[in-house]
C-alpha positions in Angstrom: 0.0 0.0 0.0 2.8 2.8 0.6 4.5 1.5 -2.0 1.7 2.2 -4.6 1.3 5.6 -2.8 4.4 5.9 -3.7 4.5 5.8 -7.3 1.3 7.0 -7.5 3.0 10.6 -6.3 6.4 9.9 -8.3 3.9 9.8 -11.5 1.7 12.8 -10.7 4.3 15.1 -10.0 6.5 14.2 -12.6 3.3 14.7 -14.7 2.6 18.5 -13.1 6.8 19.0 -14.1 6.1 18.3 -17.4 3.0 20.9 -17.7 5.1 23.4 -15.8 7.6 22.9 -18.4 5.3 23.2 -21.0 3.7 26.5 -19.8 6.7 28.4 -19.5 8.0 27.6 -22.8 4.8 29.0 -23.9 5.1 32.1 -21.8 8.5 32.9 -23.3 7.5 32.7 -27.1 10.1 29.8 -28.0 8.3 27.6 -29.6 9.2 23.9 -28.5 9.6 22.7 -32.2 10.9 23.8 -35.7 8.3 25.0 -38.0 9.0 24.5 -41.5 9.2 27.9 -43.6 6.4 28.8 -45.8 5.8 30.5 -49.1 5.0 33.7 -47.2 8.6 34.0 -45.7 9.7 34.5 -49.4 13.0 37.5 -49.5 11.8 41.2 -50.5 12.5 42.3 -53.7 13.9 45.1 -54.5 13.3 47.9 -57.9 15.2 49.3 -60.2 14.9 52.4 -61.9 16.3 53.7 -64.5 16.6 57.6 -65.9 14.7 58.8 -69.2 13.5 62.1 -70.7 10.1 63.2 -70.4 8.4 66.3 -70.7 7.9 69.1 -67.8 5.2 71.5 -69.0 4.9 72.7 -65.2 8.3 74.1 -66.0 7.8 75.3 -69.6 5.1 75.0 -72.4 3.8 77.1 -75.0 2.7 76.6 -78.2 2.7 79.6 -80.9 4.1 80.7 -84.4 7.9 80.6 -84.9 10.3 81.9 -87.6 13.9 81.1 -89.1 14.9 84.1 -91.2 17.1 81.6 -93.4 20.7 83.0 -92.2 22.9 79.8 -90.9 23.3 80.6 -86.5 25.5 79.7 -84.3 24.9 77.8 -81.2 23.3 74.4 -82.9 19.4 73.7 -81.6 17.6 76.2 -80.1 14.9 78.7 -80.1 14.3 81.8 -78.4 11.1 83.3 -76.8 10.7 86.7 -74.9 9.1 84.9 -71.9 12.1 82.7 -70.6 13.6 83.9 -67.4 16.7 80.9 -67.5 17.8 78.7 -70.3 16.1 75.7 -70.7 16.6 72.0 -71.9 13.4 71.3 -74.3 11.6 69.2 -77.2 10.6 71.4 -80.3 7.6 69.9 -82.1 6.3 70.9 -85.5 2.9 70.4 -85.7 2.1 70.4 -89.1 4.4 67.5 -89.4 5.1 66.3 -85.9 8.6 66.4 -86.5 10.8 67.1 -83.3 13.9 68.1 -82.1 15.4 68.1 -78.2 17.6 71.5 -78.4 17.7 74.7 -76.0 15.6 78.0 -75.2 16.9 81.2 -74.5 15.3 84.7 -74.2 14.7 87.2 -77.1 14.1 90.6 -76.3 10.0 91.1 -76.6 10.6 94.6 -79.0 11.9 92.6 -82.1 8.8 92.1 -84.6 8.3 88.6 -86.1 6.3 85.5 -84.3 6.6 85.1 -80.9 9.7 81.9 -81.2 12.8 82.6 -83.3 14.1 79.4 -84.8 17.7 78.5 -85.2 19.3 77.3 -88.7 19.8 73.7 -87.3 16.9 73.7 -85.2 14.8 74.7 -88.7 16.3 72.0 -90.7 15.5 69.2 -88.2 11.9 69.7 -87.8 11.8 71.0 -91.9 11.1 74.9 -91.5 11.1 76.8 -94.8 13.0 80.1 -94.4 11.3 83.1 -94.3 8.1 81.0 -93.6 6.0 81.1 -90.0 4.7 78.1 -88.9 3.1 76.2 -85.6 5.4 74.8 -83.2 5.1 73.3 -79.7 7.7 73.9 -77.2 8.0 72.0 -73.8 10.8 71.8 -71.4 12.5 68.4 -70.9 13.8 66.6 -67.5 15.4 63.5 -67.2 14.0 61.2 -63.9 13.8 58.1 -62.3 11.2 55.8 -63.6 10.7 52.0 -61.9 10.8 49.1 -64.3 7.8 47.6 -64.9 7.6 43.6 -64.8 5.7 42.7 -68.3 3.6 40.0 -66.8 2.5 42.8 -63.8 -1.4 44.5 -64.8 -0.3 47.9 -66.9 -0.1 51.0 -64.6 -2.6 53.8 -65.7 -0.9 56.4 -68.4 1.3 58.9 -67.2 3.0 62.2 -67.7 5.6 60.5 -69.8 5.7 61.2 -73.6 4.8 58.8 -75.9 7.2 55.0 -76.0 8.1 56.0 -79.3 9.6 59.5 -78.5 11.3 57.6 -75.6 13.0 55.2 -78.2 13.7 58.1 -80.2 15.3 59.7 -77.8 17.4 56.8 -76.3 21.0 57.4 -77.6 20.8 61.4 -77.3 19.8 61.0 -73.2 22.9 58.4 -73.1 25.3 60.0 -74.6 24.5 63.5 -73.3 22.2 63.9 -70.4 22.6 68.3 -69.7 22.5 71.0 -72.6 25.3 72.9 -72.0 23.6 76.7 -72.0 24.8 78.4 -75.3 24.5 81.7 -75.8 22.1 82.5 -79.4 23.7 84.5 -82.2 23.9 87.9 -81.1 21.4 90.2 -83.7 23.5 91.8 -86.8 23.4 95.4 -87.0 22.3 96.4 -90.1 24.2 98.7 -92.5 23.8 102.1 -93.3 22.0 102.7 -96.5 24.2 104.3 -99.0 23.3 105.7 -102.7 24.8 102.7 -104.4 22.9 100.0 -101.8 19.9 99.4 -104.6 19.0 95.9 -103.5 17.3 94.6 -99.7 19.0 91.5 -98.9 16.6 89.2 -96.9 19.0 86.0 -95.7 21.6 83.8 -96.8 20.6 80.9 -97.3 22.9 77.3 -97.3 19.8 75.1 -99.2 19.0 76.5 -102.6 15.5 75.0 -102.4 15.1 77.9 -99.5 15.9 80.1 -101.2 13.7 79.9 -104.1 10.7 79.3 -101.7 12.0 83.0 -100.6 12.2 84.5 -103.9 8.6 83.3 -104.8 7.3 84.6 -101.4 8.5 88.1 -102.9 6.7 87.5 -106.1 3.2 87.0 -104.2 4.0 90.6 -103.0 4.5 91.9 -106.7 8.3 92.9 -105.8 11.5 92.4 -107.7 14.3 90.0 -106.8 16.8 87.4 -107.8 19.1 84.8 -106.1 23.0 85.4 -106.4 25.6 82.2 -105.8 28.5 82.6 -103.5 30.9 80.5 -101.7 32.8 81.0 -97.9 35.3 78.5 -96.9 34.5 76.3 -99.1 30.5 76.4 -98.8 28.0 77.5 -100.9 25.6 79.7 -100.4 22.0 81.7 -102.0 21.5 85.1 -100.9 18.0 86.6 -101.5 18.1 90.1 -102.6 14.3 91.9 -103.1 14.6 95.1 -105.6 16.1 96.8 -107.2 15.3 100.8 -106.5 16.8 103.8 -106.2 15.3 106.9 -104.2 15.4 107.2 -101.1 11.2 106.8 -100.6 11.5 103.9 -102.6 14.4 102.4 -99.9 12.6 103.1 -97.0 9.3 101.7 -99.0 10.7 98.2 -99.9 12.2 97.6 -96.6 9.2 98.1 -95.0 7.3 95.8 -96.9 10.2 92.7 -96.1 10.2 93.7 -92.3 6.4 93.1 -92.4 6.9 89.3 -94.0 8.8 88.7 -91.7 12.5 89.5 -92.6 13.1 91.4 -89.7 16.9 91.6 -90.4 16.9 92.5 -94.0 19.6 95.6 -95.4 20.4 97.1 -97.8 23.6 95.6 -99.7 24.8 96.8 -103.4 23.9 93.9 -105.4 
């Protein structure tokens, strides 16, 4: 009988040690076995971006009439408008053709008469500007950011800011291989010369494509005024200069070179022939 007892206490509390055990382990958060991992324990991933133009019309956009005056310019792409406070980096869009160009924008001084963007002789050629002719451009500034690439198989994020995939492709090799516009400053306005008795002809730009020129000269003939083309060469280039007249008095002068101004060929003087 106290034997039983005996064991009978040996097994109970060996049985309460056990639970004790058990508890505490419980209290402390250790788990007593290994739990396999599960798919939800899968690493992080992590995104990668990489840089591309896209357009910032919150810094810059306007869309008007612009003008190249057919004389070659210094200073590569650009164009010039009288409300730019800094130089910009930007796209230049015809929109007649939808031709572009990513080039520069300066400031012109508002008192010069033409359209509202002055065009520059590379800028023109890109986006195919006839000298001497206005036509509708778009202008927005460009910035290059940060943009997360997207996983094909993930659901399409809604559209964005960004300009169209195409332009992006387009644009590829020029954001490589330069990513900043260094600011250049536009040709500097020519001061015209005085006009002298023997100046009997109104030169209205020199032009490097002989196509331009003749689309010149016929503009004058819509206007019922004289001209001609004459062929010359600089260092070894040749160029068509567009000369409206001739005349001789003075009245007639002042007459004539009214009339260009008012086309457009704000820069046009008098030159002897």
């Amino acid at each position: 009988m106290i034997r039983h007892r005996f064991t009978t206490y040996v097994g109970r509390a060996t049985l309460l040690g056990c639970v004790s055990l058990f508890l505490a382990a419980c209290q402390e958060g250790q788990p007593l076995f290994n739990k396999a991992p599960t798919s939800e324990q899968a690493p992080a991933t992590t995104t990668k971006f990489i840089e591309k133009d896209v357009e910032a019309p919150e810094v810059f956009q306007k869309s008007a009439k612009a003008l190249w005056d057919g004389r070659p310019s210094l200073g590569g792409v650009w164009v010039a408008h009288p409300n730019v406070k800094k130089p910009e980096r930007i796209i230049i869009r015809n929109k007649s053709n939808g031709k572009f160009v990513i080039g520069a924008l300066f400031n012109r001084e508002s008192s010069l008469p033409g359209p509202a963007f002055q065009l520059s002789s590379d800028a023109a050629v890109a986006i195919g500007a006839v000298a001497g002719t206005t036509l509708e451009v778009s202008v927005t500034a460009m910035r290059i950011k940060k943009i997360p690439v997207v996983d094909p198989k993930a659901p399409k994020p809604a559209p964005s800011e960004d300009i169209a995939e195409s332009t992006l492709k387009a644009l590829d090799k020029t954001s490589k291989a330069k990513k900043t516009v260094a600011p250049v400053k536009p040709t500097p306005a020519l001061k015209a010369p005085a006009i002298t008795s023997d100046s009997r002809f109104a030169q209205l730009g020199l032009f490097s494509v002989e196509s331009n020129a003749n689309a010149t000269l016929a503009k004058l003939k819509t206007k019922n005024i004289a001209g001609k083309i004459v062929k010359s060469s600089a260092k070894g280039k040749t160029f068509y200069r567009v000369l409206a007249g001739p005349v001789s008095t003075k009245a007639e002068k002042s007459k004539l070179l009214a009339t260009v101004k008012s086309m457009g060929f704000a820069d046009a003087y008098f030159v002897k022939g």
